[in-house]
Backbone as a ProteinNet text record, in pm:
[ID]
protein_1_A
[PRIMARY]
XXXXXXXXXXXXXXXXXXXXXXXXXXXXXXXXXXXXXXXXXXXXXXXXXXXXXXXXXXXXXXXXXXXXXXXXXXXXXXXXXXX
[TERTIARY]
84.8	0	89.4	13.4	139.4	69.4	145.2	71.2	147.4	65.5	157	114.3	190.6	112.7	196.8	87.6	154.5	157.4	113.8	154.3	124.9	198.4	148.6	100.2	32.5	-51.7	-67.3	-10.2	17.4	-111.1	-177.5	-301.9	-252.9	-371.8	-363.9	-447.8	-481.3	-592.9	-522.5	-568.1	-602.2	-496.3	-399	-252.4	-164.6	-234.1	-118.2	-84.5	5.5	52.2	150.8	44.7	84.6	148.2	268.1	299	274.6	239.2	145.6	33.4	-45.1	-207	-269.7	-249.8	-324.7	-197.5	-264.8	-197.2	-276	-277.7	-382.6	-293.4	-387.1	-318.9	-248.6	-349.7	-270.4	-380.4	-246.2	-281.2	-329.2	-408.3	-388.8	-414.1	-267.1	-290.5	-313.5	-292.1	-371.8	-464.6	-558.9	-716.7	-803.2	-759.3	-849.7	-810	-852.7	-791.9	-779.6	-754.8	-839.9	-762.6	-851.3	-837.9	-877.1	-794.5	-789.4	-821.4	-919.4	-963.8	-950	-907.5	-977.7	-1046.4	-1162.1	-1241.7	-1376.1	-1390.1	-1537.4	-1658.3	-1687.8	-1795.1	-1755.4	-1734.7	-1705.5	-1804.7	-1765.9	-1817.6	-1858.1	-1961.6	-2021.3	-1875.5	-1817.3	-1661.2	-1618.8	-1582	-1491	-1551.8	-1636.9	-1669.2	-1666	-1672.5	-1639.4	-1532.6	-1431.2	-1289.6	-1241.1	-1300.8	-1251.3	-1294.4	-1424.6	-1471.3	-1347.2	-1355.7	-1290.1	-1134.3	-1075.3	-956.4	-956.1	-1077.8	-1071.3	-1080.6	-1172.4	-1222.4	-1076.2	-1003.8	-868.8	-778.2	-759.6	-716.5	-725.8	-851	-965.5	-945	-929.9	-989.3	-1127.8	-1138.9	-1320.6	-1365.3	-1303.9	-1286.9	-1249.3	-1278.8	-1218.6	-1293.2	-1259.8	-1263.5	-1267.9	-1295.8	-1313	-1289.5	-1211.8	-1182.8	-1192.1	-1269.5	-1276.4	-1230.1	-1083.4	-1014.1	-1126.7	-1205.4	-1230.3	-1330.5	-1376.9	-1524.2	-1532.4	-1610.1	-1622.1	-1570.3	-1635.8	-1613	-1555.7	-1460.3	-1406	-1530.4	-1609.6	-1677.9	-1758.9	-1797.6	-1864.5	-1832.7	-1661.7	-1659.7	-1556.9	-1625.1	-1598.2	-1686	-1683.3	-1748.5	-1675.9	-1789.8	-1757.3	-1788.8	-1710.4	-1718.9	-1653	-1804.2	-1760.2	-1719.6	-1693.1	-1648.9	-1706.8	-1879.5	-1860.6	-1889.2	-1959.9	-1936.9	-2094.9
-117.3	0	123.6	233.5	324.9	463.9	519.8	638.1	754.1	847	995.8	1092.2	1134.2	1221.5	1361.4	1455.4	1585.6	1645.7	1605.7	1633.7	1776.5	1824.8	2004.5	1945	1982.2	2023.7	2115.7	2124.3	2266.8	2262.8	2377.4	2439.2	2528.3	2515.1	2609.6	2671	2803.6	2854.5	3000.6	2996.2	3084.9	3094.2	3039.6	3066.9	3055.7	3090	3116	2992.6	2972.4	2867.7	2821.1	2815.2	2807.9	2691.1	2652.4	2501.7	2443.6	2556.6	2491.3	2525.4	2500.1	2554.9	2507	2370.8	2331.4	2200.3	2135.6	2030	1932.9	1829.9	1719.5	1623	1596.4	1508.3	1365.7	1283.9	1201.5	1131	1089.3	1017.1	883.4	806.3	575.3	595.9	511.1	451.6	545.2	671.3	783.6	734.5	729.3	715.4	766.7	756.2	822.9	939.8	1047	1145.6	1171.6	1130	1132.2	1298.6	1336.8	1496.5	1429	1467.4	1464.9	1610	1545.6	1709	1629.9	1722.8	1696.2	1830.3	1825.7	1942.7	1919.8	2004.5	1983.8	1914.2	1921.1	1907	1956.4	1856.6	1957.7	2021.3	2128.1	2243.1	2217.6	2288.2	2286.7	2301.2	2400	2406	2266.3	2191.8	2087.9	2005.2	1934.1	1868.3	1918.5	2060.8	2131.1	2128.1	2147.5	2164.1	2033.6	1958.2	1789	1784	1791.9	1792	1905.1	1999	2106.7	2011.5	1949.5	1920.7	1761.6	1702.7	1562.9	1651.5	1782.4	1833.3	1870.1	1929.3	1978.4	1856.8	1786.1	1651.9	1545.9	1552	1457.8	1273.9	1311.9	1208.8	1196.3	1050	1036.8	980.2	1011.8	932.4	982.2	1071.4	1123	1055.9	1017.4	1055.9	1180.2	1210.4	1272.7	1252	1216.9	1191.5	1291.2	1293.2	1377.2	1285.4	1334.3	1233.7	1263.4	1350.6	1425.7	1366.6	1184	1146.9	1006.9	1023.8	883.3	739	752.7	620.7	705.3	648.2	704.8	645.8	558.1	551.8	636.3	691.5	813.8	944	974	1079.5	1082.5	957.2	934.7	966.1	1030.6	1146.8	1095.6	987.8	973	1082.4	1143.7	1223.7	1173.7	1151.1	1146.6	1243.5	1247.5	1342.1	1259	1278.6	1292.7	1087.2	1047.6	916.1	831.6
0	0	0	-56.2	-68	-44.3	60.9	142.4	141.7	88.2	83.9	206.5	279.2	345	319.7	340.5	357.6	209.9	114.4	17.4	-34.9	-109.2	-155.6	-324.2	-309	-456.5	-531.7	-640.5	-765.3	-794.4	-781.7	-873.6	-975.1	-1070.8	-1200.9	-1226.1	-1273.4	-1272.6	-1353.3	-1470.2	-1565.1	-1575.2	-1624.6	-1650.7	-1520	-1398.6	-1308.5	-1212	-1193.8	-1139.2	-988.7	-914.8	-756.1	-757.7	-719.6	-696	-547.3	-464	-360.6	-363.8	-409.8	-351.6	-267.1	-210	-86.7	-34.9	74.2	103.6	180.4	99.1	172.1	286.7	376.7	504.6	453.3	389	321.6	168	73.5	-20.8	-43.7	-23.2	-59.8	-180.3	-228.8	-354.7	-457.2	-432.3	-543.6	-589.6	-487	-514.2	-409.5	-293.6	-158.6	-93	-108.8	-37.3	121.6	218.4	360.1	429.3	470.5	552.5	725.6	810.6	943.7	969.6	1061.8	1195.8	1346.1	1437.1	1580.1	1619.9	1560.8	1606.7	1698.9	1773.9	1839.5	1778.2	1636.1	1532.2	1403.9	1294.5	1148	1125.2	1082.8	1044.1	895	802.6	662.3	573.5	617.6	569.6	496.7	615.4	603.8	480.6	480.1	341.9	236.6	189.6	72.8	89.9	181.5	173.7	87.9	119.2	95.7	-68.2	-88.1	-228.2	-282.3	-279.2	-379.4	-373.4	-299.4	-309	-399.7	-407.9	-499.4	-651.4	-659.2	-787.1	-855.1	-754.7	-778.4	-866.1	-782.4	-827.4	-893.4	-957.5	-1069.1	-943.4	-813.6	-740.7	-719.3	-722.3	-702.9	-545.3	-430.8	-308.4	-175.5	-96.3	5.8	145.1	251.9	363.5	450.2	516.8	660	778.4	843.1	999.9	1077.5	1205.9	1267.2	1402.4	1451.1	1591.8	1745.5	1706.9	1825.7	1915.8	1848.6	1883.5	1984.6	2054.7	2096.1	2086.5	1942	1883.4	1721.8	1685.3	1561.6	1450.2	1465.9	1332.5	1296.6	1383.8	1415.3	1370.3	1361.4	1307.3	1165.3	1081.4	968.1	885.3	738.5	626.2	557.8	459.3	326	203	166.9	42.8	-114.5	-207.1	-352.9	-435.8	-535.2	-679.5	-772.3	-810.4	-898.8	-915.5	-853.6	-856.5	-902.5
[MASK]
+++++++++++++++++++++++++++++++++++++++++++++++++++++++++++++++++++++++++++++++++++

């Protein structure tokens, strides 16, 4: 299995070219994007954050972890692109 974490991501947009524009927590397989929070409750934020970063990436697959819960299954958010 092969896991990237931390990674910076070049965006493009209208010619101009950030070679960091964001940075996702970690990569599987370049196919799942997963974003870590330990927050009180995700916020409406966070799942757009996640979508805009698979749209970015032409990934179809993200996770959500939120460390902050009870029971971790609980503060797992499946997010598609597009699926």
């Amino acid at each position: 299995m092969i896991v990237s974490k931390q990674k910076a991501i070049p965006v493009i947009w209208n010619e101009l070219k950030m070679e960091i524009g964001f940075r996702v927590d970690l990569i599987v397989e370049n196919k799942v994007i997963i974003e870590v929070k330990s927050v009180e409750s995700i916020a409406k934020v966070h799942p757009k954050q996640l979508l805009t970063y698979l749209r970015l990436t032409g990934l179809k697959l993200g996770l959500l972890i939120n460390f902050n819960e009870s029971l971790i299954k609980n503060g797992i958010t499946r997010i598609v692109n597009n699926l």
